[in-house]
N, C-alpha and C positions, 0 to 999 in steps of 0.2 A: 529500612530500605523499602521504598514504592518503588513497585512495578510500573512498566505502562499497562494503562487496560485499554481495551477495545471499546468504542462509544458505540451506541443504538445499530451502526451500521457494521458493527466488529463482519471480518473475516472469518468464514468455518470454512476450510481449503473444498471440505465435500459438497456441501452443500450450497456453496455462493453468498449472495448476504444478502441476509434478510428483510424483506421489504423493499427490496429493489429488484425489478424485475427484471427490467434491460442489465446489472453487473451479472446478478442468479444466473440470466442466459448467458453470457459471455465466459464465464466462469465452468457453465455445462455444455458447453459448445469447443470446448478447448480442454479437453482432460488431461492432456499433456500437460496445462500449467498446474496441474494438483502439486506435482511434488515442489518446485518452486514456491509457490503460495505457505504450501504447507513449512517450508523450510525459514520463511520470509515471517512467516507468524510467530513459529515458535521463538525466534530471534528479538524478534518484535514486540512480545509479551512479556519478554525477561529484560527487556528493556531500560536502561535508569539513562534516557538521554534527556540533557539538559538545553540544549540548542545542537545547533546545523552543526557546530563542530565535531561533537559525541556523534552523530548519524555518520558524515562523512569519513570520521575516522572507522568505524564500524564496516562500511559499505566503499570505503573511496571511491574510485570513477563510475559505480554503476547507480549513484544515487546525485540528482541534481535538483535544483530550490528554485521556486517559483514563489510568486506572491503569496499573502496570506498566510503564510506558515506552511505553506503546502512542496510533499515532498515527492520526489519522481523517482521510485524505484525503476530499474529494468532489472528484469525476472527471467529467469530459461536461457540465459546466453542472448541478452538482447531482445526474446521472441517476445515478451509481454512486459506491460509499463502495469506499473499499481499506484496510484497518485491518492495520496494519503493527505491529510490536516492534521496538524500536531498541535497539542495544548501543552508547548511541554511544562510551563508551571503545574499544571492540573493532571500532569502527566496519565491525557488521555489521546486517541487515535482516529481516525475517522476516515474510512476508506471511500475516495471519492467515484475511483474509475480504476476497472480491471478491465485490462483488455488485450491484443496485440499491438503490435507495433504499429501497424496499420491503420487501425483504428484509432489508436490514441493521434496520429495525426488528422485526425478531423475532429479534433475536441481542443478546446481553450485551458489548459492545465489548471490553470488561476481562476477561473470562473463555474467549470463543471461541478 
């Protein structure tokens, strides 16, 4: 049984992710998304999804699929997106964009 792991950009709920400055801020700018993140990782890491269907069956309406393998968490009741990349052969993770709501509308899901 593999797990999912977290790639070079994994998720620490407290701390932000490492080497990116602009998610690190967004991440310490919005402490209220701790416990969400945190709840989002730990689900995430025990993970054995095989494609979009394993995710959506896991997450149903509050996760939706854009290009690239890339996957749109909403987090907090809607208040924050987390847009992930999924290997799932290689079943690893890669966290593209933590943000709100708000903010993820002025970013390109598929491309950030």
């Amino acid at each position: 049984m593999r797990h999912l792991q977290m790639e070079v950009n994994h998720v620490n709920p407290t701390k932000g992710i490492p080497g990116d400055s602009d998610q690190t801020q967004t991440a310490l700018n919005h402490p209220q998304a701790e416990r969400p993140l945190k709840v989002w990782y730990a689900t995430a890491v025990k993970a054995e999804w095989t494609g979009p269907a394993d995710i959506k069956r896991q997450f149903g309406a509050s996760v939706d699929f854009v290009g690239d393998n890339r996957v749109i968490f909403d987090l907090g009741g809607n208040k924050y997106r987390l847009v992930v990349r999924i290997a799932y052969t290689y079943k690893r993770a890669l966290v593209k964009f933590i943000g709100t709501h708000a903010e993820y509308d002025g970013i390109n899901a598929e491309t950030v």
